[in-house]
VOGU-3710 file (C-alpha; in Angstrom, 3 decimals, decimal comma):
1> xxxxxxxxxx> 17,007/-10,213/5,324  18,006/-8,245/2,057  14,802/-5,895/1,216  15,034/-3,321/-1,677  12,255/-1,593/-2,882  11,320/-2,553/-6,667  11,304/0,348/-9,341  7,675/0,635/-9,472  7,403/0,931/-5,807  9,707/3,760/-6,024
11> xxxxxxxxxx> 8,362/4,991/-8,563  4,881/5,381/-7,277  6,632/7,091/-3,935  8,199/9,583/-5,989  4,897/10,476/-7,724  3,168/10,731/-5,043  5,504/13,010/-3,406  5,716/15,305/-6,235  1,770/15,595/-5,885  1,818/16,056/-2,425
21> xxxxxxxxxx> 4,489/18,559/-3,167  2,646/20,716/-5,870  -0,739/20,890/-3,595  0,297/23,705/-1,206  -0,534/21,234/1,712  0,686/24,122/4,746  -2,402/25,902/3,852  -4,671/22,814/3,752  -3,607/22,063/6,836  -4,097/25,613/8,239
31> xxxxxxxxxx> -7,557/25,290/6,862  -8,491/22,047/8,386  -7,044/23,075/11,839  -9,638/26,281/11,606  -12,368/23,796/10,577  -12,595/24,216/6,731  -12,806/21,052/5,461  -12,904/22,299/1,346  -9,320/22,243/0,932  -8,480/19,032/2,583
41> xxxxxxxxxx> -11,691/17,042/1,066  -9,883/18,218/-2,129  -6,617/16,740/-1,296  -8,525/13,784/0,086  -9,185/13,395/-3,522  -5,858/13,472/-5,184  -4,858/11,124/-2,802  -7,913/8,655/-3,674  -6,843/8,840/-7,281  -3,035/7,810/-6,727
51> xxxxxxxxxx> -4,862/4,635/-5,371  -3,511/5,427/-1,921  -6,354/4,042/-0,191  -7,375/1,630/-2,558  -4,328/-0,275/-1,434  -5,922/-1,364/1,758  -9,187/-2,526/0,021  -9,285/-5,567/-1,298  -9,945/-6,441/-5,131  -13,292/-7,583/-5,106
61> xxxxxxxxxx> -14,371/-4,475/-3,006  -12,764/-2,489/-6,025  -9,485/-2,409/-4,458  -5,848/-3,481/-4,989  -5,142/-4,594/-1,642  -4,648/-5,524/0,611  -0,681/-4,295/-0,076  1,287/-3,520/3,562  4,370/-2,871/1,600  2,891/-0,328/-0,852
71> xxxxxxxxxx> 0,977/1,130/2,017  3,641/1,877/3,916  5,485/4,017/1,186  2,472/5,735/0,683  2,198/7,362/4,229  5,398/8,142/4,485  4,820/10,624/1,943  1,620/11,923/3,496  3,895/12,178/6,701  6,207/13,882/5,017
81> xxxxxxxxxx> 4,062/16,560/3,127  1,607/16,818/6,462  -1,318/15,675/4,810  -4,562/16,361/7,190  -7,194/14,091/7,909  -8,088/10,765/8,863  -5,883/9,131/6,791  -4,616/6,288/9,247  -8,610/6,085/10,978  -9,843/5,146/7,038
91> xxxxxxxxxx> -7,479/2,627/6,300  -7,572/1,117/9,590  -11,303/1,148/9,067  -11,114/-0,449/5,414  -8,621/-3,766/7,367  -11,258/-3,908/10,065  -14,415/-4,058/8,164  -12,287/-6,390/5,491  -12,001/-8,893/8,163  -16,307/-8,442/9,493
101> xxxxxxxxxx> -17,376/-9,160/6,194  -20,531/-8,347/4,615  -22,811/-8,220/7,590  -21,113/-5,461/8,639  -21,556/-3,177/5,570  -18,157/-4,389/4,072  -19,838/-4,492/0,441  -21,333/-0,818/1,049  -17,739/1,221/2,505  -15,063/-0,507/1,416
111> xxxxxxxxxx> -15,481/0,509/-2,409  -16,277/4,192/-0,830  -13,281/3,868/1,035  -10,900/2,695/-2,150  -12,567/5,646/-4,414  -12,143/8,660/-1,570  -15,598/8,711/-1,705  -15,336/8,374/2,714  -13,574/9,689/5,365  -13,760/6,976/8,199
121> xxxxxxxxxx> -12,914/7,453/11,636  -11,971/4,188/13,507  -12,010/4,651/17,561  -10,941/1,727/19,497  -9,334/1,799/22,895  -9,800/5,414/23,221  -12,897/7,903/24,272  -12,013/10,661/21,312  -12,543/9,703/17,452  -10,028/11,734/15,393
131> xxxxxxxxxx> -11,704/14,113/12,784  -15,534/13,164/14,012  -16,777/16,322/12,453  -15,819/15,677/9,149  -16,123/11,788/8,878  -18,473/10,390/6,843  -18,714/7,678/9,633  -17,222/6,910/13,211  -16,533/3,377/14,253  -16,104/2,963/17,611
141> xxxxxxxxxx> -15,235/-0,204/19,140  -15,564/-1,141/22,961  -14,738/-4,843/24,292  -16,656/-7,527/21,998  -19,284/-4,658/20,089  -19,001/-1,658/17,082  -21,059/0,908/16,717  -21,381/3,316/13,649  -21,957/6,962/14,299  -22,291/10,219/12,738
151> xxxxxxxxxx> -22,551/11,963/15,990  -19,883/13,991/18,132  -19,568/15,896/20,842  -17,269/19,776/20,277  -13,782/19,608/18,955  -11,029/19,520/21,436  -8,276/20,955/21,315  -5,213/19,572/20,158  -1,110/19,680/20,442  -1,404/19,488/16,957
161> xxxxxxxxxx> -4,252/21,884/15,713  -5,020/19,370/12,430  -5,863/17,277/14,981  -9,770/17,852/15,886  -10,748/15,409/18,413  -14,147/14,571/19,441  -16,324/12,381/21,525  -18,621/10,037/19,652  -21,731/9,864/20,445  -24,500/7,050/20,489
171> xxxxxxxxxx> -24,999/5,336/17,316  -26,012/1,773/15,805  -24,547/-1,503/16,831  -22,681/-3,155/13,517  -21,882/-6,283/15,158  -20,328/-7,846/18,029  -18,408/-10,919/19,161  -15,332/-12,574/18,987  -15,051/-11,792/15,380  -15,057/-7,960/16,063
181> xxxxxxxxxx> -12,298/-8,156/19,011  -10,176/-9,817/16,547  -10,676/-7,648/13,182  -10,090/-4,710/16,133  -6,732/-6,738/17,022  -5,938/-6,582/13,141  -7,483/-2,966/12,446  -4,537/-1,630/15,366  -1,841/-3,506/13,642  -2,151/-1,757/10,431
191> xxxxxxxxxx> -2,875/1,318/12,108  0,528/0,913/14,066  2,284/0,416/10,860  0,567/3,557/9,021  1,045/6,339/11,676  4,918/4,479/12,113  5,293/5,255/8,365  4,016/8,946/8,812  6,097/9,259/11,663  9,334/8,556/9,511
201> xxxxxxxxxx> 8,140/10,645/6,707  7,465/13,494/9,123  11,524/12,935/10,337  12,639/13,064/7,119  11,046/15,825/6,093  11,759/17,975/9,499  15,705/16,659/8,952  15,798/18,240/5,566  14,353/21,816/6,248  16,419/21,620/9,459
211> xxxxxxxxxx> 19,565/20,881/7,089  18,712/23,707/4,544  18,040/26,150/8,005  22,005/25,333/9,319  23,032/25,725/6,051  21,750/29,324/5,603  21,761/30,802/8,860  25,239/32,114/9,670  27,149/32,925/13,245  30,391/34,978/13,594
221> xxxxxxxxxx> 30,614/34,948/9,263  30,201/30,709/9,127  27,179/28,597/8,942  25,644/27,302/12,529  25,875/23,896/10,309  29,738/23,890/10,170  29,571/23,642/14,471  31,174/20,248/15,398  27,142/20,309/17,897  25,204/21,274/15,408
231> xxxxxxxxxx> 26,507/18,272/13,232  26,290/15,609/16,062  22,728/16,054/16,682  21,823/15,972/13,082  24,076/12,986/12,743  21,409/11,469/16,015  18,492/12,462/14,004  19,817/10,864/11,255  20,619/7,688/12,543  17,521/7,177/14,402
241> xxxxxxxxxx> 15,514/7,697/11,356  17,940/5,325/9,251  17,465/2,561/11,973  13,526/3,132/11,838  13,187/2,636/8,559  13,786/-1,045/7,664  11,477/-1,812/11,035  8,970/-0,082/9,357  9,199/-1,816/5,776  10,100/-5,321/7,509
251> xxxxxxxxxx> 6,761/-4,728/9,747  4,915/-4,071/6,775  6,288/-7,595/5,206  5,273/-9,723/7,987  1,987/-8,029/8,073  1,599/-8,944/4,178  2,616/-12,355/5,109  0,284/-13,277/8,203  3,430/-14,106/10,379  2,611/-15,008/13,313
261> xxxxxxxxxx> 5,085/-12,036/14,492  3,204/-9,326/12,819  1,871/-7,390/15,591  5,380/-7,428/17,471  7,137/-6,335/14,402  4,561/-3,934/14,058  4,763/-2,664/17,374  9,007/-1,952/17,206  8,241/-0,153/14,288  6,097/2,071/15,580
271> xxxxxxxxxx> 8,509/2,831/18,328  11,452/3,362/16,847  9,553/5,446/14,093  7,671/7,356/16,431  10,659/8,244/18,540  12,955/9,414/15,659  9,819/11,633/14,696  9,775/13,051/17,664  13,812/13,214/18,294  13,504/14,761/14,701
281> xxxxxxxxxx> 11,233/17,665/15,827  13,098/18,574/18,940  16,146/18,994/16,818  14,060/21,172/14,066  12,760/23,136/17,165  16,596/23,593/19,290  18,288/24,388/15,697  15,587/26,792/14,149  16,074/28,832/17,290  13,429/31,699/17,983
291> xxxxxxxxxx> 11,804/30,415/14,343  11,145/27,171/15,833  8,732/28,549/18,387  6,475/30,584/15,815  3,361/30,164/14,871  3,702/31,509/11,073  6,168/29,395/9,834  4,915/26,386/8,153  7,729/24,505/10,114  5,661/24,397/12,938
301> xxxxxxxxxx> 2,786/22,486/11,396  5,405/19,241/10,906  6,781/19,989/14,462  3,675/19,641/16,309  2,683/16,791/14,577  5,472/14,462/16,265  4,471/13,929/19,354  0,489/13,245/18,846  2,234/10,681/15,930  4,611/8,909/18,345
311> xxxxxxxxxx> 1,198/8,386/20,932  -1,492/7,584/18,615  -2,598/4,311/18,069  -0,436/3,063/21,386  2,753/5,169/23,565  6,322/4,215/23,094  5,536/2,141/26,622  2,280/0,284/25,079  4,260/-0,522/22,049  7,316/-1,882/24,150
321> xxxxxx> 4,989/-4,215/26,048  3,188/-5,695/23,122  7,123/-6,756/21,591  7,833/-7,641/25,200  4,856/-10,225/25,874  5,767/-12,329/22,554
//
């Protein structure tokens, strides 16, 4: 298969990176770590208005979606400017009450949802709810039944401080029965493909400040990047996010399409994506020496990001066995 983007797809990326860019996003995500949500609802926003979430609404919900493709490009850029929130949870949301219906309050959210007038937090298949305390709504799905709530138990922590985690707690039954297992079954697909998608914008963006570090920083009156090492494991970091990448837009093509091998394709891309995020950190951390270990620099907010990426929404070894079983 020959896949290029078009120019308006590109087009869109590129604006929405250069928003992302000029919003200051290491301090939003500072702020949401320490629980200020200002900032980030803010950003929330922005995003809303590039039609970022609108793409996984449909059009008579007041949406443009749903559009995999388009969907995809768009969080790689959040991954790649560290956007905070419950960006993956909302669209995931928006697919799974898309394929409910009405009964389930499809009619009420899912124009919310396309506006960025919600923060959603889908939990399915796992006992924490990402960003509980500052969804508008928790979903949480168990066997054959959903439940909405607005109520949490306290924050845990996190590997990734943006990442507030919280028990859910009681709530109202939205539906249940086959129906909901299977918009679940959907719901997991597209959140595979969106956190695979940050995953390789989070590479790509730890690759370049790591190649802009090696570049700088100088040993015996040369740069550390002219070292025959230091050039082979960029070179691996590379590579693994150039092979990631057309898993991720080819997942995000069969997902458009219905094919039947959706959820497998889905599933490699989130591996390799996740892993070259996460291979992508460790070189960030190894090359930015002492730096790499701080606190202050804003370099660590993209580095511990990569491994909660590369688990969420299934491991590496979940992932495998879903392309495994066919």
């Amino acid at each position: 298969m020959r896949f290029l983007l078009t120019d308006e797809q590109r087009e869109f990326a590129r604006t929405l990176d250069g928003m992302l860019g000029a919003s200051g996003t290491p301090a939003v995500v500072r702020a949401w770590a320490a629980g200020e949500q200002k900032p980030g609802r803010e950003l929330w926003a922005r995003v809303a208005a590039a039609d970022v979430f609108a793409l996984a609404v449909p059009e008579r919900h007041r949406g443009m979606g749903p559009l995999p493709v388009e969907l995809a490009l768009s969080f790689v850029e959040l991954g790649r400017h560290a956007v905070p929130g419950p960006l993956v949870e909302t669209v995931a949301a928006a697919a799974f009450w898309e394929r409910l219906g009405e009964e389930a309050g499809a009619g009420v959210w899912l124009p919310r949802i396309a506006a960025g007038d919600a923060l959603v937090s889908l939990c399915a298949g796992t006992p924490y709810a990402l960003d509980a305390d500052a969804a508008d709504a928790v979903l949480v799905v168990q066997g054959d039944t959903v439940r909405r709530t607005d109520t949490h138990g306290p924050v845990q922590p996190s590997l990734d401080p943006a990442r507030r985690l919280a028990r859910p707690l009681g709530g109202t039954v939205v539906a249940r029965g086959p129906a909901v297992t299977a918009a679940a079954a959907h719901a997991v697909d597209v959140a595979r493909l969106a956190t695979a998608a940050q995953s390789l914008g989070l590479g790509r963006a730890l690759l370049a400040a790591t190649v802009a570090h090696v570049e700088r920083r100088t040993q015996f009156q040369v740069p550390i990047g002219s070292f025959q090492a230091v050039k082979h494991r960029l070179a691996d970091t590379l590579i693994g996010l150039e092979f990631a990448q057309p898993l991720v837009y080819a997942a995000a093509l069969a997902l458009a399409a219905g094919a039947p091998s959706a959820g497998r394709e889905v599933a490699a891309a989130k591996v390799a994506a996740g892993e070259a995020g996460y291979a992508a950190a460790r070189t960030a951390l190894q090359l930015h020496g002492a730096l790499g270990y701080t606190a202050e620099p804003a370099l660590s907010l993209w580095i511990r990001k990569a491994r909660p990426l590369r688990d969420a929404w299934g491991t590496p070894a979940d992932c495998r066995a879903r392309v495994l079983a066919g």
